[in-house]
C-alpha positions in Angstrom: -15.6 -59.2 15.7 -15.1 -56.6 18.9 -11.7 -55.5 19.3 -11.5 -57.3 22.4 -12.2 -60.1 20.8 -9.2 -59.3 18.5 -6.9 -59.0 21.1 -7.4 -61.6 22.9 -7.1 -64.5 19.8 -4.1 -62.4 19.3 -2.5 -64.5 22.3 0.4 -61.3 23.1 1.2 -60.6 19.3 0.9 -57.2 18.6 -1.8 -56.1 16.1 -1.5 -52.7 13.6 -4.3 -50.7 12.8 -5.0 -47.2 11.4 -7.3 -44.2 11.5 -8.5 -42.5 8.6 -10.3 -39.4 8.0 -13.6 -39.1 5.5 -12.7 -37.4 2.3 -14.0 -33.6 2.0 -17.5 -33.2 0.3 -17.3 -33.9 -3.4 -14.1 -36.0 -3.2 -14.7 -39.7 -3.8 -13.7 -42.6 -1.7 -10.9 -43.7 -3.9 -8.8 -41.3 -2.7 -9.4 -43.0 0.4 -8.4 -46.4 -0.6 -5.1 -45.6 -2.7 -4.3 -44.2 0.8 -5.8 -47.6 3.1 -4.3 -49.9 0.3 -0.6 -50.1 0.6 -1.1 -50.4 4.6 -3.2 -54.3 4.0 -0.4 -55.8 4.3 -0.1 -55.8 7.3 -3.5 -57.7 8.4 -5.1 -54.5 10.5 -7.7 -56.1 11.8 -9.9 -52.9 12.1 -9.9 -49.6 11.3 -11.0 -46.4 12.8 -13.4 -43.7 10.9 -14.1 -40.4 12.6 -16.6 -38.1 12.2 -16.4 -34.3 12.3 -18.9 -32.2 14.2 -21.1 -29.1 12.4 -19.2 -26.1 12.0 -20.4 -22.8 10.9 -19.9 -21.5 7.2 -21.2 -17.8 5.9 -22.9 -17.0 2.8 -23.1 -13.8 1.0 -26.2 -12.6 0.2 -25.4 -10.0 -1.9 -27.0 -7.1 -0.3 -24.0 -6.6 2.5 -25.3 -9.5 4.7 -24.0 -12.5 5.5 -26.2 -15.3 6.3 -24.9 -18.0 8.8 -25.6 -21.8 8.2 -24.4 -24.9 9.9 -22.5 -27.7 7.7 -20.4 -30.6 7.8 -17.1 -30.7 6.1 -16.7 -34.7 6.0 -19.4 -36.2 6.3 -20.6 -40.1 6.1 -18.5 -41.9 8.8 -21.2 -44.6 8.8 -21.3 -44.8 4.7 -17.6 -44.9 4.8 -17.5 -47.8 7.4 -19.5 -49.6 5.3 -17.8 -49.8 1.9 -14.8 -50.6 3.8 -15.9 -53.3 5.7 -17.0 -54.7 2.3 -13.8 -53.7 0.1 -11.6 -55.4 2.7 -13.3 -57.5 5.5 -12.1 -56.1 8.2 -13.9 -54.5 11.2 -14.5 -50.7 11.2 -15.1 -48.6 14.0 -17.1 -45.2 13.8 -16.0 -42.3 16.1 -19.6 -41.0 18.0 -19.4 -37.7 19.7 -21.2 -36.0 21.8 -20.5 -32.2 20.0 -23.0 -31.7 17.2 -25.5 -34.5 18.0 -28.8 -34.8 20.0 -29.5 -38.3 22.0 -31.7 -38.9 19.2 -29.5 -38.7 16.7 -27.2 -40.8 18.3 -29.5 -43.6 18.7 -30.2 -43.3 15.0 -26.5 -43.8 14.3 -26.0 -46.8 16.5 -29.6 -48.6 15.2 -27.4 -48.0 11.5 -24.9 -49.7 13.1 -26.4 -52.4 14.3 -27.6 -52.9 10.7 -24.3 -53.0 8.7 -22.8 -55.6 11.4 -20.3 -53.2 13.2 -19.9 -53.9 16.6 -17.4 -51.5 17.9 -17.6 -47.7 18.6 -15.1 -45.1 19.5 -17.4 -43.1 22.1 -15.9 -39.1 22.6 -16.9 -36.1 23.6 -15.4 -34.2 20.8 -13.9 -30.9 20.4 -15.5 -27.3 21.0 -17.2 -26.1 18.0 -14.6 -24.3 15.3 -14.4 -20.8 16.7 -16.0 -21.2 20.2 -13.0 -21.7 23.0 -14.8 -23.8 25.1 -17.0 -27.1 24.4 -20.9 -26.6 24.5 -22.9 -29.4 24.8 -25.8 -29.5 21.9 -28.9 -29.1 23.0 -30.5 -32.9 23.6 -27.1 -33.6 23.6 -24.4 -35.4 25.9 -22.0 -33.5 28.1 -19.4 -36.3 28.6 -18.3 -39.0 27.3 -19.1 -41.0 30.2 -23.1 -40.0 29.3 -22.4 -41.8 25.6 -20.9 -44.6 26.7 -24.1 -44.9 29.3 -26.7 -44.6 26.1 -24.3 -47.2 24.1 -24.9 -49.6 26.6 -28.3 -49.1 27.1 -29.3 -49.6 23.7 -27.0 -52.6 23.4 -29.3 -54.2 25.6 -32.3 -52.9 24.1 -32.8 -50.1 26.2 -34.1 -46.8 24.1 -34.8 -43.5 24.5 -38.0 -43.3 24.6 -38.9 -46.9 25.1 -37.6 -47.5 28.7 -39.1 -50.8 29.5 -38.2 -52.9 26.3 -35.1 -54.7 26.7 -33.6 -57.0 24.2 -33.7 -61.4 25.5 -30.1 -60.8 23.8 -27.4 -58.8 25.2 -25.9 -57.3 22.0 -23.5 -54.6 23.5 -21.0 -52.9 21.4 -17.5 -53.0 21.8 -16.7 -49.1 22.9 -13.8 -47.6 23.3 -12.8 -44.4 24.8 -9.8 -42.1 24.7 -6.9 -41.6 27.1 -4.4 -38.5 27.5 -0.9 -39.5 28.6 0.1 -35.9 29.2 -3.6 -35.4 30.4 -6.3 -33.6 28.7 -6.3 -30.4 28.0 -9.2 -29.3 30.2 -8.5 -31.4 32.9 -6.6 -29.0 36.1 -4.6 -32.2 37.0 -3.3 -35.4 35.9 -5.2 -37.3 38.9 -8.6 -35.5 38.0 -8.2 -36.3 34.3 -7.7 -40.1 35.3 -10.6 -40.5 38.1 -12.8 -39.0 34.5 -10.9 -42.3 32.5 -12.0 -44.3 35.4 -16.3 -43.1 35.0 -15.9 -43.8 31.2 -14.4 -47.3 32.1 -17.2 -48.1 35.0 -19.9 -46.8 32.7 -19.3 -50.0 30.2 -15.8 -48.8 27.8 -14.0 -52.1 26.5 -10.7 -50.5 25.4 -8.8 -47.3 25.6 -6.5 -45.7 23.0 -4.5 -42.8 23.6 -3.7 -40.0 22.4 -0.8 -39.2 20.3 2.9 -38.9 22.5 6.3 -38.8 21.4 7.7 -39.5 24.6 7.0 -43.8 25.6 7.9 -42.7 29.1 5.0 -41.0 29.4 2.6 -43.4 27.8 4.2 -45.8 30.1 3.7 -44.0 33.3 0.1 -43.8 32.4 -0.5 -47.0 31.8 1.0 -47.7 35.3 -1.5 -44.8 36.4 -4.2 -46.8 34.8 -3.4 -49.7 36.5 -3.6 -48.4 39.9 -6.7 -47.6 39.4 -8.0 -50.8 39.1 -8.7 -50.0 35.3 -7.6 -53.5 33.7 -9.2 -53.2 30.3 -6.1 -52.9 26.8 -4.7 -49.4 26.5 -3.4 -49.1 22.8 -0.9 -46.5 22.3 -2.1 -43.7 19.2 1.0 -43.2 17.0 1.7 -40.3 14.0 5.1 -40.1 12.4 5.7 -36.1 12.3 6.1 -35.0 8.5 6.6 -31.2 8.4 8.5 -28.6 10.1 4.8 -27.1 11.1 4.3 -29.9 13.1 6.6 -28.5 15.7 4.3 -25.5 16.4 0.5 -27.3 15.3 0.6 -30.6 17.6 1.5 -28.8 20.7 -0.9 -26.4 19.8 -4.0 -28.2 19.2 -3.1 -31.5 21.2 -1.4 -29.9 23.9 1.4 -32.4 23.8 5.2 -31.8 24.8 7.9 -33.2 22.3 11.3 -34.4 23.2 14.0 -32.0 23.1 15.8 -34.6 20.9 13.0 -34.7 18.5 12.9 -30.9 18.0 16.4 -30.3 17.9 16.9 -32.9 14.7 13.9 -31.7 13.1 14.7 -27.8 13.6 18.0 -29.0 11.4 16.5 -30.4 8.6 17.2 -28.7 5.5 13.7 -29.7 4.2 10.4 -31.5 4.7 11.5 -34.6 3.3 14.2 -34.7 5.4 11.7 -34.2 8.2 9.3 -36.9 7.0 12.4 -39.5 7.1 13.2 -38.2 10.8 9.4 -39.0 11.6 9.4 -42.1 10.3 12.6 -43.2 11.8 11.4 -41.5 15.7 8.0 -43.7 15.1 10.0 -47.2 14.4 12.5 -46.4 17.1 9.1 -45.8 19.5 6.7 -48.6 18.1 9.8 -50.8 19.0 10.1 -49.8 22.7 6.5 -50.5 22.7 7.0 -53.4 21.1 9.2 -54.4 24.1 6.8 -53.3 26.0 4.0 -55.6 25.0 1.1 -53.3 23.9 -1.8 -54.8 22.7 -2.1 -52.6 19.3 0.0 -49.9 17.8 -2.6 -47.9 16.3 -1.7 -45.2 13.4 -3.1 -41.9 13.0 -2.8 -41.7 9.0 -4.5 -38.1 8.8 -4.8 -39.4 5.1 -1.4 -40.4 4.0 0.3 -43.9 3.9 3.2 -43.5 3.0 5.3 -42.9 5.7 3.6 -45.4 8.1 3.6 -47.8 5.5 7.6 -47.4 6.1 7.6 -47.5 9.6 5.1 -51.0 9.5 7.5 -52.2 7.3 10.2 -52.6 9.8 8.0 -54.0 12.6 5.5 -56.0 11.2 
């Protein structure tokens, strides 16, 4: 079922889901479930895989050179879709990017796709390659998001690469779903140019939008109001992730590019330890989710980052 689809038999209740990460190479998927388990509970009705771009790894070759290769760190987002589909009936939803795939590739993932029966995608650009500071396309590659969501439409209506003419009797379009920035993105010179961006992502066929992470609902409500003004009418489900450690202060700023309330810093600059900072993340994120509650958004999506535990607390109290 799309996520649309979801939300809309829904009829206003609000809906939990989750994002989890693959497991490194070499770990198994248990792992993965002893971490997706305890959260069934509450009924997500879907649940978000992403995928990781190539990143560059060097090996000695014993005679004082290094030789440079491409990997992947996590790989089989698809694979990983699929056994949890089948483990526990619900819907999945790959994350395609545009950093580390051709056009070709991409069509190849959403032809598997249509195979194993999943209907929605999470179309984004992706990050700049581990070391670069800016983001380079791949060559045969998109630039945008906005191009991906373009090809996931096309094919949904049987429109291929390299087969221009043949389109499907069927309209089988996938369910896509793009991200938003509340605090804009991090590239983006203002606010009003990140959103006119949302708005090309939106025209070019997305369903849904799901924001980043905030810690501040005044800001994810401003943009939604943004949104709105735009014309841009499709659900706009707010990300969620409980802060756990002291590091977090210092890392999410850094690589999301996200502000935190004073509030939030001052309680967790206090805490004697991490577990005491773990139990002031979970109770920020259930104070939050239930403003948002209030507030009537459609899903209150949880980024996991491969722990349960503490939004298994924070579901607890709202679900």
């Amino acid at each position: 079922m799309k996520i649309t689809e979801h939300i809309q038999n829904a009829k206003g209740k609000t809906l939990f889901s989750l994002e989890v990460i693959p497991p490194t190479r070499g770990i198994g998927i248990e792992d993965l479930y002893k971490n997706i388990d305890p959260l069934m509970e509450f009924k997500p009705p879907f649940i978000d895989v992403t995928t990781s771009r190539e990143e560059y790894i060097y090996i000695d070759k014993g005679n004082g050179l290094m030789e440079r290769k491409t990997t992947r760190m996590r790989p089989g987002t698809l694979g990983i879709c699929a056994a949890i589909q089948h483990k526990y009936d619900v819907d999945t939803v790959p994350h395609l990017l545009c950093g580390g795939f051709t056009k070709e590739e991409t069509e190849y993932l959403l032809v598997d796709c249509m195979y194993l029966g999943i209907e929605n995608v999470m179309a984004l650009r992706g990050d700049a390659m581990k070391g670069h500071q800016y983001f380079e396309p791949t060559p045969g590659g998109h630039e945008s998001a906005m191009e991906l969501v373009h090809q996931i439409n096309d094919l949904g209506r049987g429109k291929y690469l390299h087969d221009e003419d043949q389109v499907c009797d069927e309209f089988n379009k996938f369910c896509i779903g793009v991200a938003g920035y509340p605090e804009k993105h991090i590239e983006a010179p203002s606010m009003n140019y990140d959103l006119k961006w949302l708005k090309q992502k939106v025209d070019a066929g997305a369903d849904y939008i799901v924001t980043q992470m905030f810690f501040d609902n005044k800001k994810y409500i401003e943009f939604v109001q943004k949104v709105r003004d735009m014309g841009i009418n499709i659900p706009i489900i707010p990300g969620i992730k409980p802060i756990a450690t002291k590091r977090h202060l210092k890392l999410l700023p850094q690589v999301f590019k996200i502000d935190l309330p004073e509030d939030l810093i001052n309680e967790v600059e206090n805490a004697k330890n991490n577990e005491a900072v773990k139990q002031i993340g979970i109770e920020w994120a259930i104070k939050q989710c239930r403003e948002l509650l209030d507030f009537g958004v459609p899903v209150l999506h949880f980024y996991s980052m491969g722990k349960s535990d503490n939004i298994k607390k924070i579901a607890s109290e709202l679900f």
